[in-house]
C-alpha positions as CSV (number, residue, x, y, z in Angstrom):
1,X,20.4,-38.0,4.8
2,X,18.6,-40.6,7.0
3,X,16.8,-38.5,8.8
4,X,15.7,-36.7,5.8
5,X,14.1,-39.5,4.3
6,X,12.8,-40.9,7.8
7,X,10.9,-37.1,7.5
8,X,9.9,-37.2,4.0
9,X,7.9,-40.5,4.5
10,X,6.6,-39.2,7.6
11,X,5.3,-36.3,5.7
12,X,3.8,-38.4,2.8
13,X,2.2,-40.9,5.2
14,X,0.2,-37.9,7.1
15,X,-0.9,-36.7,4.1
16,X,-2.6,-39.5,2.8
17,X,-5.5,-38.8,5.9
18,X,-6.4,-35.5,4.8
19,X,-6.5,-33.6,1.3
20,X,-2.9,-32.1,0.7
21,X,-2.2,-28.8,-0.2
22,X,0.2,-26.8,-1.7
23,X,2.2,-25.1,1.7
24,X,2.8,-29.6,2.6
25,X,3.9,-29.8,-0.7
26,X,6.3,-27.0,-0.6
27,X,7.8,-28.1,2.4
28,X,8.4,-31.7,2.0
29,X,10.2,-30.7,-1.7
30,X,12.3,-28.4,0.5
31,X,13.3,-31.3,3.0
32,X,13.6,-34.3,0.0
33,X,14.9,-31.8,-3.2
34,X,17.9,-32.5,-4.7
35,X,18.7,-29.1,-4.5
36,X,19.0,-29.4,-0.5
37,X,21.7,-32.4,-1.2
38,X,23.4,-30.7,-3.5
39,X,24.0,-27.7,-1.6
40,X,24.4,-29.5,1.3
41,X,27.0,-31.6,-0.6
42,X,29.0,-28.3,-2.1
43,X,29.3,-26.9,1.2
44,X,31.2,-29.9,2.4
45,X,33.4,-30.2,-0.2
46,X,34.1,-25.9,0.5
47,X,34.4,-27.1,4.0
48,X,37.4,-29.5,2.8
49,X,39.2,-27.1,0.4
50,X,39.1,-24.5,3.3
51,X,41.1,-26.5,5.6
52,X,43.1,-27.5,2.8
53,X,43.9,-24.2,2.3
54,X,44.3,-23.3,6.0
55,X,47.6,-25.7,6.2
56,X,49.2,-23.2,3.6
57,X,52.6,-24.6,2.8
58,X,52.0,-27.6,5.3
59,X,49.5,-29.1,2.6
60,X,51.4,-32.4,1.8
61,X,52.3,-33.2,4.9
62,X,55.5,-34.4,6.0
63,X,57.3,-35.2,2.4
64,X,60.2,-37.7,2.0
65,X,62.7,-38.4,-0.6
66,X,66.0,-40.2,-1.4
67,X,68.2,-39.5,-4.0
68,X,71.5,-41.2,-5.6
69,X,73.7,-40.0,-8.0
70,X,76.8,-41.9,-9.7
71,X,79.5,-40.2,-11.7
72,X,82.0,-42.9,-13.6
73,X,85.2,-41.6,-14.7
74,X,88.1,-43.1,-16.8
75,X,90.6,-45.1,-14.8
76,X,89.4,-43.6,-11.5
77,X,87.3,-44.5,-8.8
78,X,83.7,-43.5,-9.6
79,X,82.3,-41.0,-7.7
80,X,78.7,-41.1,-6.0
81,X,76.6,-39.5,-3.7
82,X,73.2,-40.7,-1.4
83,X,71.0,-38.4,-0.1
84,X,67.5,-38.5,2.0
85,X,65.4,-35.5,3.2
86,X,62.5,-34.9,4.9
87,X,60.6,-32.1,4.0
88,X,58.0,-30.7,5.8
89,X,56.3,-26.9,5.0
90,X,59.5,-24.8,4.3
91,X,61.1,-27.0,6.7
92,X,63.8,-29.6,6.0
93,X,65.9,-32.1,7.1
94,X,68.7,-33.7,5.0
95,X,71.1,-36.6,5.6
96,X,73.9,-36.8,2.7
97,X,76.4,-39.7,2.0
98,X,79.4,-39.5,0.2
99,X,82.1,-41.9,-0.9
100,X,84.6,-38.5,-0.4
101,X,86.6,-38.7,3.2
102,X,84.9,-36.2,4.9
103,X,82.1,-38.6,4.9
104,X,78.6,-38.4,6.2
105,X,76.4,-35.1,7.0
106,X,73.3,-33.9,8.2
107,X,72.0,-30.9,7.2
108,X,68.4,-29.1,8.8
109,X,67.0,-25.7,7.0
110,X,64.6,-23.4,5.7
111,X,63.6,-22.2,2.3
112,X,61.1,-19.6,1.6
113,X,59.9,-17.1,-1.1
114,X,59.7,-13.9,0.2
115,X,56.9,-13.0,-2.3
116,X,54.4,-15.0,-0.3
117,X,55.2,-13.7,3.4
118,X,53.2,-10.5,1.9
119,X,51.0,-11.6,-0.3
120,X,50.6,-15.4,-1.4
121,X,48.1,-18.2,-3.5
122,X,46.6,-19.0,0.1
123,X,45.4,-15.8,0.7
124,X,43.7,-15.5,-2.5
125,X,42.3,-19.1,-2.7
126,X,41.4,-18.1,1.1
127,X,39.5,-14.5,-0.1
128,X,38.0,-16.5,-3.1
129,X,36.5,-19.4,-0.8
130,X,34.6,-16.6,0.8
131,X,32.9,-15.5,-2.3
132,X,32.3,-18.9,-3.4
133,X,30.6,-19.8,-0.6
134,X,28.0,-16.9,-1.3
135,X,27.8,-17.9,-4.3
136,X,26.8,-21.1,-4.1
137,X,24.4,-20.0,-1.7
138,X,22.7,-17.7,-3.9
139,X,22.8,-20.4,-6.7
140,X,21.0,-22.9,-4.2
141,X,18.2,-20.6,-3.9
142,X,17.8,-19.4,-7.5
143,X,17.6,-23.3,-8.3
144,X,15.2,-24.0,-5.5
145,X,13.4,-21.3,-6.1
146,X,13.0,-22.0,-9.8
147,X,12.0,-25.6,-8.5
148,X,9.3,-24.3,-6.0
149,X,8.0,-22.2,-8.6
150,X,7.6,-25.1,-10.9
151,X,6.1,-27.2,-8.2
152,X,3.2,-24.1,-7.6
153,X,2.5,-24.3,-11.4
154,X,2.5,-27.7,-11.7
155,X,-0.1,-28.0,-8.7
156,X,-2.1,-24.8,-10.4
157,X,-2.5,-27.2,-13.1
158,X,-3.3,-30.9,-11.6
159,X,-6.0,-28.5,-9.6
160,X,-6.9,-27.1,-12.5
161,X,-7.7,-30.5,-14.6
162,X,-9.1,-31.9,-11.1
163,X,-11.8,-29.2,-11.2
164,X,-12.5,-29.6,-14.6
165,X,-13.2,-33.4,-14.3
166,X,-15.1,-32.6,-10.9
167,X,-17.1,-30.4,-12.6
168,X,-17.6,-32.2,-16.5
169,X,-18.8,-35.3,-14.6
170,X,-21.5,-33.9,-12.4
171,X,-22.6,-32.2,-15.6
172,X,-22.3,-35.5,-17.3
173,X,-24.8,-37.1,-14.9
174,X,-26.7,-34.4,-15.2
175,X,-26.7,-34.8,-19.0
176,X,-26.8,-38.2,-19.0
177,X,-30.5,-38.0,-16.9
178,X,-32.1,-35.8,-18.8
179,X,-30.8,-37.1,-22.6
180,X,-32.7,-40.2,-21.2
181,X,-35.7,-38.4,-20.5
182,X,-35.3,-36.8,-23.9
183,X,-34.7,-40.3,-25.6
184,X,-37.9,-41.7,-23.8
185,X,-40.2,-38.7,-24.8
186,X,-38.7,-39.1,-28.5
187,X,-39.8,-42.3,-28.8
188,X,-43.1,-41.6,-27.3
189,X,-43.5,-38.6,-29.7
190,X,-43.6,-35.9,-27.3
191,X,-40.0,-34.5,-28.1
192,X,-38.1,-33.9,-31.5
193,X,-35.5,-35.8,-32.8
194,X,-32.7,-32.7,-32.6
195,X,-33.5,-32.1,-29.3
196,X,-32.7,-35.8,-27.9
197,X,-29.7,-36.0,-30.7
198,X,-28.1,-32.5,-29.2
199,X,-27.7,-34.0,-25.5
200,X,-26.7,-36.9,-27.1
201,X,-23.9,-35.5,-28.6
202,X,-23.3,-33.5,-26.2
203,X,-23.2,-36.2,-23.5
204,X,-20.9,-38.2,-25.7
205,X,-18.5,-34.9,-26.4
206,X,-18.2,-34.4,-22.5
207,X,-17.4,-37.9,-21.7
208,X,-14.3,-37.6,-24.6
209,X,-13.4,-34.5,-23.0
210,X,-13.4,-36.6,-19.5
211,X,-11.2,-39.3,-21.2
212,X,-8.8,-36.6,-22.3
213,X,-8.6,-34.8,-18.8
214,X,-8.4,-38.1,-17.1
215,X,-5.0,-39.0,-19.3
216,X,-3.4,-35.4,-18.3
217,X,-4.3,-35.8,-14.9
218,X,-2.4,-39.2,-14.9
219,X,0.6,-37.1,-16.9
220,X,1.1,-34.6,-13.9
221,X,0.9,-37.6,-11.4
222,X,3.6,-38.7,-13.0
223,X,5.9,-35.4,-12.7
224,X,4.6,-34.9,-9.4
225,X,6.9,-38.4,-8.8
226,X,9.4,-37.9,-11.2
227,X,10.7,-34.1,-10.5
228,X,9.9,-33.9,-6.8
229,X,9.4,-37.5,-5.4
230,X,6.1,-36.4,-4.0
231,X,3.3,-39.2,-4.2
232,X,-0.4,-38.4,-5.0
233,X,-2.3,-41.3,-4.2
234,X,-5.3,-39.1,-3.6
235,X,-7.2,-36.8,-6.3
236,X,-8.0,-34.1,-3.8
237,X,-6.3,-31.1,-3.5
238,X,-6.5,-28.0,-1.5
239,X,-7.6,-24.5,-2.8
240,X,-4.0,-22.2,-3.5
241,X,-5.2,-19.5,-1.0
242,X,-5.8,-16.0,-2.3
243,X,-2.4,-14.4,-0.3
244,X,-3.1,-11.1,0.7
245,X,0.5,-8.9,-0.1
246,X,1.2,-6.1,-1.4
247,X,3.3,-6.9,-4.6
248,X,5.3,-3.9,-4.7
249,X,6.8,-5.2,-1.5
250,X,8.4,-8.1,-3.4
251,X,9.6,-6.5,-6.5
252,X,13.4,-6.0,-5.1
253,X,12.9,-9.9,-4.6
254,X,12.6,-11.0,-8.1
255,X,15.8,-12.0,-9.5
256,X,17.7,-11.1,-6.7
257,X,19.1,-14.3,-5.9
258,X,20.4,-15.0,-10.0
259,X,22.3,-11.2,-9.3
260,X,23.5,-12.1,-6.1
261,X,25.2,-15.5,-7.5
262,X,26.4,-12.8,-10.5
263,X,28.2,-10.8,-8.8
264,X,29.8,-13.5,-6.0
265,X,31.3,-15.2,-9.0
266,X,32.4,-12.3,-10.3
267,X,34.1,-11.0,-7.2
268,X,35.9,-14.5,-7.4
269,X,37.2,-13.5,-10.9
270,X,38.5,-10.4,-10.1
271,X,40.4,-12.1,-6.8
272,X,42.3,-14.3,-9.0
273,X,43.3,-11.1,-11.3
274,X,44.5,-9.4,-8.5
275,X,46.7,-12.5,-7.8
276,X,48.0,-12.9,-11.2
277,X,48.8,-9.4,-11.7
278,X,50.8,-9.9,-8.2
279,X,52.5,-12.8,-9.8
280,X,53.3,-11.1,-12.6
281,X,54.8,-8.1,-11.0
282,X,56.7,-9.0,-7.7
283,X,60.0,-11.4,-8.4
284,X,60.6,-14.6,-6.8
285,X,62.5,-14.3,-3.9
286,X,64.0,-18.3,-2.8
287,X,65.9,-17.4,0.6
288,X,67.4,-20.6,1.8
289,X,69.7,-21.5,5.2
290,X,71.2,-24.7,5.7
291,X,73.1,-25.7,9.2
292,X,74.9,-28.9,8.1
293,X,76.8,-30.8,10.8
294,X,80.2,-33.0,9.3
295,X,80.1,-36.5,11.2
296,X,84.3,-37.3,10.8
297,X,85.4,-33.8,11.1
298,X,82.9,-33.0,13.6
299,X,82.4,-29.8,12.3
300,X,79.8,-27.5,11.1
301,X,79.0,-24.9,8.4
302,X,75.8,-22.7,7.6
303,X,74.7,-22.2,4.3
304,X,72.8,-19.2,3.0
305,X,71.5,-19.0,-0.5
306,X,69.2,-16.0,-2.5
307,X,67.6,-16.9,-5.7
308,X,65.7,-13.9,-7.7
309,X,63.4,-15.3,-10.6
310,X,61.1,-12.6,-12.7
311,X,59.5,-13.2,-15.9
312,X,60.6,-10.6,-18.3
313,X,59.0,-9.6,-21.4
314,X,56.2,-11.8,-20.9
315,X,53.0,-11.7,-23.0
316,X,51.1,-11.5,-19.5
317,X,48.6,-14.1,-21.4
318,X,47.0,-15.6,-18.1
319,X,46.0,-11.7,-16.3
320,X,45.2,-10.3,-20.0
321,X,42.5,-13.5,-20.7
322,X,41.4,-12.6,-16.8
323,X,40.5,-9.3,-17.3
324,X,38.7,-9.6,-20.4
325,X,36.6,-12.6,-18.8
326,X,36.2,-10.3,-16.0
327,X,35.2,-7.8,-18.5
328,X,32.7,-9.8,-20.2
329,X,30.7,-10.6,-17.4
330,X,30.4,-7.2,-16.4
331,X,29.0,-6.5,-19.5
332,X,26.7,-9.5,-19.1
333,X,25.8,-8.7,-15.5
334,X,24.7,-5.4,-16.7
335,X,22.7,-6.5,-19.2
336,X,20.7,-9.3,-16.9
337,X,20.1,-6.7,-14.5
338,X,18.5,-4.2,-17.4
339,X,16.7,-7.5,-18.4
340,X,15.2,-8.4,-15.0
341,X,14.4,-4.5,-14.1
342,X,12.2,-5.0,-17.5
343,X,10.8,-8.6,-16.4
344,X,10.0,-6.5,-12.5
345,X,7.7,-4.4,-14.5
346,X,6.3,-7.1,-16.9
347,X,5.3,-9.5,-13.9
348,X,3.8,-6.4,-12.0
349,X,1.3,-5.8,-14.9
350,X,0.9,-9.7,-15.4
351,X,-0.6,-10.0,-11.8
352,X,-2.7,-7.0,-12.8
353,X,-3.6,-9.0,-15.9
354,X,-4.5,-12.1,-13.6
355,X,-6.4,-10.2,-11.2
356,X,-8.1,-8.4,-14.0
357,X,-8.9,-11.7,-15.6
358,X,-10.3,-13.1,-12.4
359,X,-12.6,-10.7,-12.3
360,X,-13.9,-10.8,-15.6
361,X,-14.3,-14.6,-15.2
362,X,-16.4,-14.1,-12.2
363,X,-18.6,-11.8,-14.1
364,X,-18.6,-13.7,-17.1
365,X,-19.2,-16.8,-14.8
366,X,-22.2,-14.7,-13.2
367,X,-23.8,-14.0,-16.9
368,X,-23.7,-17.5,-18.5
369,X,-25.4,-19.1,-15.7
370,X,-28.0,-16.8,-15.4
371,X,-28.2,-17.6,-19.4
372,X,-28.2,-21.2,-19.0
373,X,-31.0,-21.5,-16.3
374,X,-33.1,-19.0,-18.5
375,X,-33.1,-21.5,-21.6
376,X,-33.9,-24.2,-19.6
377,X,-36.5,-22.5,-18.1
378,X,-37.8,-21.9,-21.8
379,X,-37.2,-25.1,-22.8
380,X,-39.7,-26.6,-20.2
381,X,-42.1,-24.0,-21.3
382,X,-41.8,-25.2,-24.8
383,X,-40.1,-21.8,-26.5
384,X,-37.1,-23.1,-27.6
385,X,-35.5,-26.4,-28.7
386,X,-33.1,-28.0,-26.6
387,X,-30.5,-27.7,-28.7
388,X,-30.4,-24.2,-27.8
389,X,-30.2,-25.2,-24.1
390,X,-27.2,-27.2,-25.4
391,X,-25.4,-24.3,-26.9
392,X,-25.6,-22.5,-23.7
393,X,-25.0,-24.6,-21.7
394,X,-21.5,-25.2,-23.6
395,X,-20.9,-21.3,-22.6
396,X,-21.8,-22.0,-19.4
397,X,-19.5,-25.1,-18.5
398,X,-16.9,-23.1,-20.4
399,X,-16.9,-20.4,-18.3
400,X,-17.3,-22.2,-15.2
401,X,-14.2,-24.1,-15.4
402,X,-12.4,-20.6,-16.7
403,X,-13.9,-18.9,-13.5
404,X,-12.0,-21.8,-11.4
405,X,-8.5,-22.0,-13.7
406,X,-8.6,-17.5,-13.8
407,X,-8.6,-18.1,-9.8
408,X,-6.0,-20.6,-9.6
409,X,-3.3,-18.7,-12.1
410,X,-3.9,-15.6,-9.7
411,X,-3.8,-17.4,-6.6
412,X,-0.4,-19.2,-7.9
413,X,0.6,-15.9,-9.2
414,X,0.8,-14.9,-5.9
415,X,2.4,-17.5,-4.3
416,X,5.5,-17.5,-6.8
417,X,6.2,-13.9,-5.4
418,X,5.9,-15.6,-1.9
419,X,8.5,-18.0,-2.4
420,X,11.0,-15.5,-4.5
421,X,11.1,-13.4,-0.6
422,X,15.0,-14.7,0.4
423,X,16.2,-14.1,3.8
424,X,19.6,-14.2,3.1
């Protein structure tokens, strides 16, 4: 964890000399998420459970108990009976005291069930640590990637505002020049009233719109911080390059990592059926053998015992609610992979739509500027008034700062199928 944090400042301190971008930011939410500690975390505790499970019947360790048991009877001498053993795995060891003449014993043994020589809990907790393992892993990179996609959106849209104030106060200066100029030439009776009142109003509309960006901006500083403790004591950002893939190549990608985690689970479910159905079905076999050594008589005598224990016309409730979980999420797996073959083909033609878009911006970008210096071309030559200059130049902000944000969702666009490519 240390050295984790030792790199995430390192990371935000070398940042602060040069205009972040988007790759930095993915990285140093990769290194400092809380994603990474919890997985991190979950495969620790996996660790544990699997050596846990390793020591099979050897679990508790070396167990020890005592015992004493007192019988009174009516005008004879009562009766009673010490005993202390030492249990370890299947493995015992048992001293017995006894108020009868033959007097003290040891005893040393085994006891087993024969069930779980072929087939026991271990091995399935063992078979079902294996899937949850994968599954966990594919759950850490749905989540991260979910959280890395959020991040690219997120910085699509700080960029987005950034640009948009950027460009609303160079315009503003702009404005702010010539309604002076207008002002002066109003009051000297060379220009009309409208004209000076529209870039008025306009200048006063832009700097409202400034305000308003200037608060958003301050919003997604503050997410930035809060949802992946990445700082932004700069306002400048770097462009999210235009990747150059092929999309198709990705497709398999999407959702892959939700299935995988699916279907892990699932194979856990179906483990623990096939031990309960084993349960079920096979009888409990206790086989026990006891050497047990006389102290006074100086004797000895072996003791073998059997015990048989099976259920019998049991409702089977435990493997009956099993299968029909099991059941269930089949049914649900199947319908999330129907639903994610349909979201494949709905992102494919939304990067057509963004690509599309772009390029309509550009045009449309291309048209209103050519527009805008026209009418202020005429204005100068006295044509038109210059509240027609402001109308177009409305259009023309409008669709420069659509020509930037069309860009930015493509360019992001691109980048989500980036990060969705898992190398399991």
């Amino acid at each position: 964890m240390k050295k984790y944090i030792l790199l995430f400042f390192c990371l935000s301190f070398s940042v602060l000399a040069k205009e972040q971008n988007l790759e930095e930011m993915l990285e140093t939410f990769s290194i400092n998420s809380y994603e990474e500690e919890k997985y991190e975390l979950q495969q620790k505790g996996l660790l544990l459970k699997e050596q846990h499970i390793r020591r099979r019947d050897f679990q508790d360790g070396l167990v020890a108990t005592a015992e004493y048991n007192e019988n009174h009877r009516t005008g004879e001498r009562n009766d009673y009976t010490k005993k202390g053993t030492l249990q370890f795995g299947p493995f015992f060891a048992s001293a017995y005291d006894s108020i009868e003449k033959t007097g003290d014993s040891v005893g040393i043994g085994i006891e087993k069930n024969i069930k779980d020589l072929f087939y026991s809990k271990y091995d399935s907790q063992e078979e079902q640590i294996k899937w949850q393992k994968k599954a966990d892993f594919w759950s850490y990179q749905n989540n991260r990637q979910k959280k890395m996609i959020s991040l690219i959106q997120l910085y699509r849209d700080y960029k987005n505002t950034l640009y948009e104030l950027e460009v609303k106060y160079q315009e503003s200066k702009k404005l702010e020049k010539e309604e002076e100029k207008l002002k002066l030439s109003y009051r000297l009776g060379k220009a009309k009233k409208i004209d000076w009142q529209a870039a008025n109003l306009g200048l006063k509309n832009l700097k409202l719109e400034i305000s308003v960006s200037e608060k958003q901006k301050k919003v997604y500083q503050e997410r930035f911080l809060r949802e992946f403790r990445i700082s932004l004591p700069e306002d400048k950002l770097q462009e999210i390059p235009l990747l150059e893939i092929n999309i198709d190549d990705f497709m398999e990608d999407y959702g892959k990592a939700e299935l995988e985690e699916r279907k892990a689970k699932l194979k856990m479910q179906e483990e623990g059926l096939k031990y309960s159905l084993y349960e079920e079905k096979m009888p409990d076999i206790n086989i026990r053998y006891e050497h047990i050594s006389k102290n006074q008589k100086r004797d000895a005598e072996d003791v073998v015992s059997m015990k048989l224990s099976k259920k019998l016309f049991s409702d089977k409730y435990s493997s009956r609610k099993e299968e029909n979980e099991i059941k269930e999420e089949k049914l649900l797996l199947q319908q999330r992979e129907e639903e994610i073959a349909a979201e494949r083909k709905q992102e494919r033609v939304n990067y057509d739509n963004y690509l599309s878009k772009y390029q309509v911006a550009q045009n449309q970008f291309q048209l209103e500027n050519s527009k805008y210096e026209i009418k202020k071309l005429e204005y100068e030559l006295g044509k038109v008034d210059y509240i027609e200059v402001m109308e177009v130049f409305d259009k023309y902000l409008e669709a420069k700062i659509s020509l930037e944000k069309a860009r930015n969702t493509l360019a992001a666009h691109l980048y989500e199928w980036k990060i969705r490519k898992v190398q399991a």
